[in-house]
C-alpha positions as a printed Julia matrix, in Angstrom:
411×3 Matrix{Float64}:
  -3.83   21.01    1.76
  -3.31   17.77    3.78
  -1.09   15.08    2.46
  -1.5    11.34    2.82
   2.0    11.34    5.4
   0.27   14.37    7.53
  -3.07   12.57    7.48
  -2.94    8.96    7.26
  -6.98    8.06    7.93
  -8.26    9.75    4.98
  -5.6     8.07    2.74
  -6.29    4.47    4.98
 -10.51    4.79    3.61
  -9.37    5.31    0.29
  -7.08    1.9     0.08
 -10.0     0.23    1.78
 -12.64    1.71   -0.4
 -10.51    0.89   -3.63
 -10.04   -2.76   -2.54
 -13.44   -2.81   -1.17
 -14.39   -2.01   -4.62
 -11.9    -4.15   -6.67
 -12.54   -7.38   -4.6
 -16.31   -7.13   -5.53
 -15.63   -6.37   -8.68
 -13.39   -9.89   -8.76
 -16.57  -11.55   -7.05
 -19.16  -10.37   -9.5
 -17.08  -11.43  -12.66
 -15.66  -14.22  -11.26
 -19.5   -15.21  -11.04
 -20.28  -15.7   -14.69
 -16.69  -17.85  -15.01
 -18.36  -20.58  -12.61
 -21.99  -19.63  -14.19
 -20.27  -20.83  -17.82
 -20.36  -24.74  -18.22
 -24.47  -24.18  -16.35
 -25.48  -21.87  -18.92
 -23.82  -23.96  -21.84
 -26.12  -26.88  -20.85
 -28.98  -24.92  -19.65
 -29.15  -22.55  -22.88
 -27.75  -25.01  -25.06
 -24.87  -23.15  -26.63
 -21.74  -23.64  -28.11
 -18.84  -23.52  -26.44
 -17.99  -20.45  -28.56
 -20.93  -18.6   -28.14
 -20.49  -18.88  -24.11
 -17.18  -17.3   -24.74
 -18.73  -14.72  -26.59
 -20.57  -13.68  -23.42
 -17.36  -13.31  -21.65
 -15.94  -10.87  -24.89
 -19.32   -8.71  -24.67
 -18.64   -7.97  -21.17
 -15.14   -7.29  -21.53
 -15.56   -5.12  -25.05
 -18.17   -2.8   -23.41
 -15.99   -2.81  -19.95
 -14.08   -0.96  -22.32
 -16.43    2.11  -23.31
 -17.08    1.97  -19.36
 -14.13    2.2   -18.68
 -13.31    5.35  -21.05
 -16.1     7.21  -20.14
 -15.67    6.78  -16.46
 -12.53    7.59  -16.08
 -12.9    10.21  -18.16
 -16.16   11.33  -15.77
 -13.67   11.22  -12.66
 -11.43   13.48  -14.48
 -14.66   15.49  -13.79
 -16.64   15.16  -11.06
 -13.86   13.53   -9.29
 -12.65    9.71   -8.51
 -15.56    9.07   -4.99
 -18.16    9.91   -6.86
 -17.44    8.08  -10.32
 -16.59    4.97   -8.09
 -19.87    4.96   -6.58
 -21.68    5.06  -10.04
 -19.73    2.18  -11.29
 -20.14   -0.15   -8.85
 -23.99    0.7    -8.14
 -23.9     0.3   -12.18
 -22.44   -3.07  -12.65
 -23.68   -4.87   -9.28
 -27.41   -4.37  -10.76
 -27.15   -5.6   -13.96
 -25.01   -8.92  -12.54
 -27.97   -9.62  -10.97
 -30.3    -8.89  -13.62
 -28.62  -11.22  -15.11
 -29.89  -14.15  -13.2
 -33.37  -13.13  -14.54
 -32.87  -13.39  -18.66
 -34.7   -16.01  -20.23
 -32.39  -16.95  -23.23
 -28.97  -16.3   -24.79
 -30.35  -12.78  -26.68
 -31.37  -11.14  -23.04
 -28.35  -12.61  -21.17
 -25.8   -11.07  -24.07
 -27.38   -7.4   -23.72
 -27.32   -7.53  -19.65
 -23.79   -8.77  -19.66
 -23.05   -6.12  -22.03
 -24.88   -3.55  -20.08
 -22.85   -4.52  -16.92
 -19.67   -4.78  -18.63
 -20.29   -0.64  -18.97
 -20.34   -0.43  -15.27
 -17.84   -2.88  -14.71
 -14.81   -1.07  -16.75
 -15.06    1.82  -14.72
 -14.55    0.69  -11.48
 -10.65   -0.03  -11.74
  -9.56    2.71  -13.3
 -11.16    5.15  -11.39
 -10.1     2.95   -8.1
  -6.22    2.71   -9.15
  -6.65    6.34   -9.27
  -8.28    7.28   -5.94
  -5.29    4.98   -4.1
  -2.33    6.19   -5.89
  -2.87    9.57   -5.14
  -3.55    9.14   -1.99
  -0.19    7.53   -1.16
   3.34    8.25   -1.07
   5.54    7.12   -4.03
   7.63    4.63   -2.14
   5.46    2.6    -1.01
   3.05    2.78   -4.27
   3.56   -0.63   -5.2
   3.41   -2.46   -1.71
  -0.01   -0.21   -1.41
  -1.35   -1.23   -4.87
  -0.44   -4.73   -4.56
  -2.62   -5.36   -0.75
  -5.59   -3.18   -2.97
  -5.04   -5.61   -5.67
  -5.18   -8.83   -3.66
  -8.52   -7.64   -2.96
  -9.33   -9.62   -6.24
  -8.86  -13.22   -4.82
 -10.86  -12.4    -1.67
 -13.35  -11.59   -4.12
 -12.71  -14.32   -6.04
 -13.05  -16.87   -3.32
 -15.99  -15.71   -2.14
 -17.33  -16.57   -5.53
 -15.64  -19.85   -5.32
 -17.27  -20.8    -2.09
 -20.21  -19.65   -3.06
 -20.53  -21.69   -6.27
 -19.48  -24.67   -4.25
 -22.69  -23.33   -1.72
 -25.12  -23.34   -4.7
 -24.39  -26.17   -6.84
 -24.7   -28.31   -3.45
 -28.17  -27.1    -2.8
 -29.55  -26.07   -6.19
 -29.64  -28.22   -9.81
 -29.92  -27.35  -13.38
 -30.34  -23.39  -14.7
 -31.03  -22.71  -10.77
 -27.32  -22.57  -10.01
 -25.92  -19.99  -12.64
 -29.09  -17.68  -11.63
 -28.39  -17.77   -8.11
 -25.21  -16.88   -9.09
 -25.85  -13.57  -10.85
 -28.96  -12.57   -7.98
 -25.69  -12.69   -5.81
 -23.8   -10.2    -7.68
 -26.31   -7.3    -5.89
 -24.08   -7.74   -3.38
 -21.37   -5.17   -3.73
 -24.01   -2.8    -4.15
 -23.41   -2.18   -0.29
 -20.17   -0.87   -1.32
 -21.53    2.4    -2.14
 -22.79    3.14    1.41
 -18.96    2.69    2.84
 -17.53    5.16    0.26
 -20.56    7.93    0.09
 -19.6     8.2     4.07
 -15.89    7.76    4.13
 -13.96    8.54    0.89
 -12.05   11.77    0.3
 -11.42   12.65   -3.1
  -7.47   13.26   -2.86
  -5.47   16.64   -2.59
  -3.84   16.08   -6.06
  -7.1    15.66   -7.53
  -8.35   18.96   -5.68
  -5.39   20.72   -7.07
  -6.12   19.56  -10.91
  -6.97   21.72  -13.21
 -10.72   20.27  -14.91
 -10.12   19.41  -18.53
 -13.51   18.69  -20.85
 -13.91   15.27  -22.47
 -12.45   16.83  -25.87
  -9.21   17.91  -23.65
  -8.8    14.6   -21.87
  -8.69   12.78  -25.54
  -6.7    15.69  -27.33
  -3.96   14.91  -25.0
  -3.71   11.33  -24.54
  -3.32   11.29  -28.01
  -1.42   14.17  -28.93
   2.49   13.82  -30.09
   3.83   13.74  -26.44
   1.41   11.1   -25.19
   0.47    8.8   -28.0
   3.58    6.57  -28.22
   3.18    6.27  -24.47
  -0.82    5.85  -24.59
  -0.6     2.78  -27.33
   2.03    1.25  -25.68
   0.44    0.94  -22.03
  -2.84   -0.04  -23.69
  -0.83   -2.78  -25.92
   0.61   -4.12  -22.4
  -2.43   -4.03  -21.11
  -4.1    -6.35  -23.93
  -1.4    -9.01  -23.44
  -1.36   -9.44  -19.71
  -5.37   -9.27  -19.35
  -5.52  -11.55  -22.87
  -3.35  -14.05  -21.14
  -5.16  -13.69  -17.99
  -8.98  -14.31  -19.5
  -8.1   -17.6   -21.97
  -7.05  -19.31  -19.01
  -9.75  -17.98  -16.57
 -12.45  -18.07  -18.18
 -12.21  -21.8   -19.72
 -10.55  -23.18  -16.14
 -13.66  -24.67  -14.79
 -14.47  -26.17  -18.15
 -11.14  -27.28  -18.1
 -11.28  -28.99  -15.19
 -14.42  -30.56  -15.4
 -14.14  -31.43  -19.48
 -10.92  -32.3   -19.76
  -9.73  -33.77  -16.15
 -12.95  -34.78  -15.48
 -13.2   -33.56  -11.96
 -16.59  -32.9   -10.43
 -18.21  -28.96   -9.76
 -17.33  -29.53   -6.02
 -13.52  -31.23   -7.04
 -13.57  -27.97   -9.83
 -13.79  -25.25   -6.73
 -11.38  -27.46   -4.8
  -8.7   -27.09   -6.88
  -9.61  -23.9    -7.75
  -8.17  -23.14   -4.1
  -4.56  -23.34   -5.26
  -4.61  -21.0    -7.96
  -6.46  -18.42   -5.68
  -4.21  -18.46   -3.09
  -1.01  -18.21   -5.71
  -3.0   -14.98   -6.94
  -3.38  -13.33   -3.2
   0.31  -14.27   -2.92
   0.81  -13.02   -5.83
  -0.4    -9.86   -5.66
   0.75   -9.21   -2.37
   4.5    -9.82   -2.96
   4.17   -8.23   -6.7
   4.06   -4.7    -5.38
   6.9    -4.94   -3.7
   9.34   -6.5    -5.85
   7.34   -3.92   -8.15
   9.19   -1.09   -5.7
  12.62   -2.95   -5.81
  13.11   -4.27   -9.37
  11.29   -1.27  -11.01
   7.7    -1.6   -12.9
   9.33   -2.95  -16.09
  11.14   -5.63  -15.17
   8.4    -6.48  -12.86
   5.8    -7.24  -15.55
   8.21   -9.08  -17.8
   9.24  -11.39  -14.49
   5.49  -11.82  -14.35
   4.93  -12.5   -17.65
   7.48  -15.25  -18.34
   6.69  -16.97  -15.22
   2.9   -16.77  -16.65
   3.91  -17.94  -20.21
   6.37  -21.33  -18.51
   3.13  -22.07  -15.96
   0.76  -22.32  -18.02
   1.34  -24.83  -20.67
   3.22  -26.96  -17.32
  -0.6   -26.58  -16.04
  -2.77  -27.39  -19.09
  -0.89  -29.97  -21.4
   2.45  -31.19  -19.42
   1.17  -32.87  -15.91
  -0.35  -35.61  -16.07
  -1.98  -36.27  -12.4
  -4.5   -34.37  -10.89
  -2.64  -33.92   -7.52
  -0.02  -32.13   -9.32
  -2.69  -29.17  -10.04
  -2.03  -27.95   -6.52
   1.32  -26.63   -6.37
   1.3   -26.01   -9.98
  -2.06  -24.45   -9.4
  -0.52  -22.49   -6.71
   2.49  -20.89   -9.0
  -0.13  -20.57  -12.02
  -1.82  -18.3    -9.96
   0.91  -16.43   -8.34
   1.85  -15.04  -11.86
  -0.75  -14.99  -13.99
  -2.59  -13.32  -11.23
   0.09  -11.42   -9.08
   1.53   -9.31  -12.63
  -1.72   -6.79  -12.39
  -0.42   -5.12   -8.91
   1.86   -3.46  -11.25
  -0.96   -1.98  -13.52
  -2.34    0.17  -10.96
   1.46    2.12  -10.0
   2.92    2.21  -13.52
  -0.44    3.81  -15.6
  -0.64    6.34  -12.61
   3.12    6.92  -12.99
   3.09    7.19  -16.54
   0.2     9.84  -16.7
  -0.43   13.45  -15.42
  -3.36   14.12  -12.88
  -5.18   16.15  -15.36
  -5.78   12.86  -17.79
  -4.77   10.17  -15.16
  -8.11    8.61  -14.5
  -8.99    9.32  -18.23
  -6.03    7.39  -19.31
  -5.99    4.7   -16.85
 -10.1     4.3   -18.19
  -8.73    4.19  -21.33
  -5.19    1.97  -21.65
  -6.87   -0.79  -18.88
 -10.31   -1.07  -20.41
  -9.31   -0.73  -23.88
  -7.12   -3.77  -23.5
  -9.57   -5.48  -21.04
 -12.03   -5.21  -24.49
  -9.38   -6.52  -26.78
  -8.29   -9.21  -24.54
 -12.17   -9.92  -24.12
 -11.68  -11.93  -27.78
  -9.27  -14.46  -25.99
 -12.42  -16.54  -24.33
 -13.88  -16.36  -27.42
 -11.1   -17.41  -29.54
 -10.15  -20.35  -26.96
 -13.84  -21.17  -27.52
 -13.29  -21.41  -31.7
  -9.85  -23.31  -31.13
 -11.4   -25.71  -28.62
 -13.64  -27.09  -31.87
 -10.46  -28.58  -33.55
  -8.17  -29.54  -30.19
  -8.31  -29.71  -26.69
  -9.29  -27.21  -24.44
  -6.0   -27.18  -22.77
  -4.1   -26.77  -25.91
  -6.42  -24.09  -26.97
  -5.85  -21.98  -23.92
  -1.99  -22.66  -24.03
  -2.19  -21.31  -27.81
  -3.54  -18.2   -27.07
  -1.9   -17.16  -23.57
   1.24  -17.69  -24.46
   1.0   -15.41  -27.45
  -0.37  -12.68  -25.62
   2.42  -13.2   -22.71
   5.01  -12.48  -25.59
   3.52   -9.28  -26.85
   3.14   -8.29  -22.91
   6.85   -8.6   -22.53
   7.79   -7.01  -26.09
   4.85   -4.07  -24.82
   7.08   -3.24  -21.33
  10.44   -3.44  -23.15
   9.24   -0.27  -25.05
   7.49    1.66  -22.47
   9.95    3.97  -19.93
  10.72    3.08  -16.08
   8.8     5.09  -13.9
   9.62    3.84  -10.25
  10.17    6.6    -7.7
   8.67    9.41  -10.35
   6.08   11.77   -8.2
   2.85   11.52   -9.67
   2.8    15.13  -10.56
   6.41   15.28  -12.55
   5.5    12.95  -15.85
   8.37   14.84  -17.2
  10.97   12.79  -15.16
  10.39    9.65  -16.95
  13.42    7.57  -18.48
């Protein structure tokens, strides 16, 4: 059976097709964070009930994300990436169509299913494809796939809101999310489910859970799904609220918002870029509890200690580069820490299940923002969920330079 050194195209369409697939993923959700402060006015919400959109999303993300990882384990990681993206592209755009706050909450929840799949069963598909030394540097160019995405939703925000007015914006938003749709078409012709995968003995849905959560794998499952909800908690209180931010509390314009908006995408492609390998060097470990200290001193620096727009920039710029830049290491260390038998199903699971937990940090930032400032608010509750990240990868084992098919190596 080939292997990713002996044949390097097969392995080269994978990476593409996985950050093919995880920068539209960043473009589609990035869509309803610029689509937030329109919908407030348009449908007359609360802040904490737009917030609550956000948590829907990111709470069914994680049944997606279970079951399609779970489905890879299956029918194998091509064809479970496919149905994902297909999934969650379609009901972004359906999106654009719902009439009040009741039909918008069940399509973001019904996209949410799509969308928790797609990462896990991506991170997958890559890290199997190539070699162990380089696992990081790989993940980390797949994973700065997320702030191409990301700017593209950035520019096109800035697009809309120049040429449309009112409700029209945030729906021409979401009729844009279609777009990675076209994804599909590149992977049904060029992706290779990987020799490991090949190789892997089928387990049912009852196996897959059995073993995740038997006595060998349960301290290891709760701990990389507790990491999980700090980093991506952290990660969606600032996010999500950052254009509200921006406009609310700096009072800066839409077009100003996406301007600044610039600096902290850029930090996150730097970020992610240069994560994987000092990821490789420093070990996965130490690399998320670099990422999330640097995360926990930039924020409140961001939100509540400048005091002059300009300084956004190169604050923005180092805000992003950590807060953003610390999920390269997601994508090598689940792979690491699980067998191939379960690896999709656990990846589905640890990700997605904290990607639903963290989902409550819009909504709590939301609830604080009623008694204090937004930027205080988003401080409060990033911050906390940097600590437990950092208390979560103290406890979990070093897996740098493990082969993904010798879990039993692990120290």
């Amino acid at each position: 059976m080939p292997t990713a050194a002996q044949s390097p195209s097969p392995a080269r369409r994978a990476l593409w097709a996985a950050a093919l697939g995880w920068g539209l993923d960043g473009f589609d959700l990035s869509l309803y964070v610029y689509a937030l402060p329109g919908i407030i006015a348009s449908l007359a919400i609360s802040r904490a009930a737009g917030g609550l959109l956000a948590t829907e999303t990111l709470a069914a993300s994680a049944i997606g994300g279970i079951v399609m990882g779970a489905l890879a384990d299956r029918i194998g990681r091509k064809r479970a990436m496919m149905i994902s993206i297909g999934w969650y592209a379609l009901f972004t755009c359906l999106c654009g169509f719902a009439q009040d706050y009741a039909q918008l909450s069940v399509l973001r929840t019904l996209e949410g299913l799509g969308f928790g799949g797609e990462w896990a069963v991506g991170a997958a598909l890559a890290c199997e494809w190539v070699s162990g030394e380089r696992r990081g540097r790989d993940l980390g160019w797949v994973q700065s796939a997320w702030a191409v995405g990301w700017l593209g939703a950035n520019v096109a925000f800035q697009l809309v809101s120049v040429s449309l007015h009112g409700a029209a914006v945030w729906r021409a938003l979401f009729f844009l999310g279609i777009l990675p749709a076209l994804a599909v078409l590149y992977i049904r012709r060029e992706v290779e489910d990987p020799p490991i995968y090949a190789e892997t003995n089928r387990l049912s849905l009852r196996a897959s859970v059995e073993r995740l959560f038997g006595a060998a794998m349960l301290a290891r499952t709760a701990l990389a799904t507790l990491l999980a909800i700090g980093v991506q908690s952290g990660s969606y209180a600032v996010a999500t609220w950052m254009p509200s931010y921006l406009s609310a509390q700096r009072h800066l314009s839409s077009i100003a918002t996406g301007g600044y908006l610039y600096a902290l995408i850029a930090g996150s492609f730097t970020g992610y870029v240069t994560a994987g390998t000092i990821n490789d060097v420093l070990g996965r470990r130490r690399g998320f509890m670099l990422f999330s200290l640097g995360s926990a001193l930039m924020v409140p620096l961001y939100l509540t200690l400048l005091k002059e727009n300009w300084q956004l920039i190169p604050a923005g710029f180092l805000l992003g580069y950590f807060a953003y830049g610390i999920f390269s290491g997601f994508g090598p260390y689940f792979s690491e820490l699980f067998p191939s038998g379960v690896r999709a199903s656990a990846l589905g699971f640890c990700y997605n299940v904290g990607r639903g937990v963290a989902g409550a940090a819009p909504y709590l930032v939301g609830l604080l923002s009623a008694h204090a400032a937004i930027g205080a608010s988003m401080v409060a509750v990033a911050v906390s969920a940097y600590a437990i990240a950092i208390l979560a990868a103290l406890a979990l084992p070093e897996t740098r330079g493990v082969p993904l098919d010798a879990p039993s190596k692990l120290a």
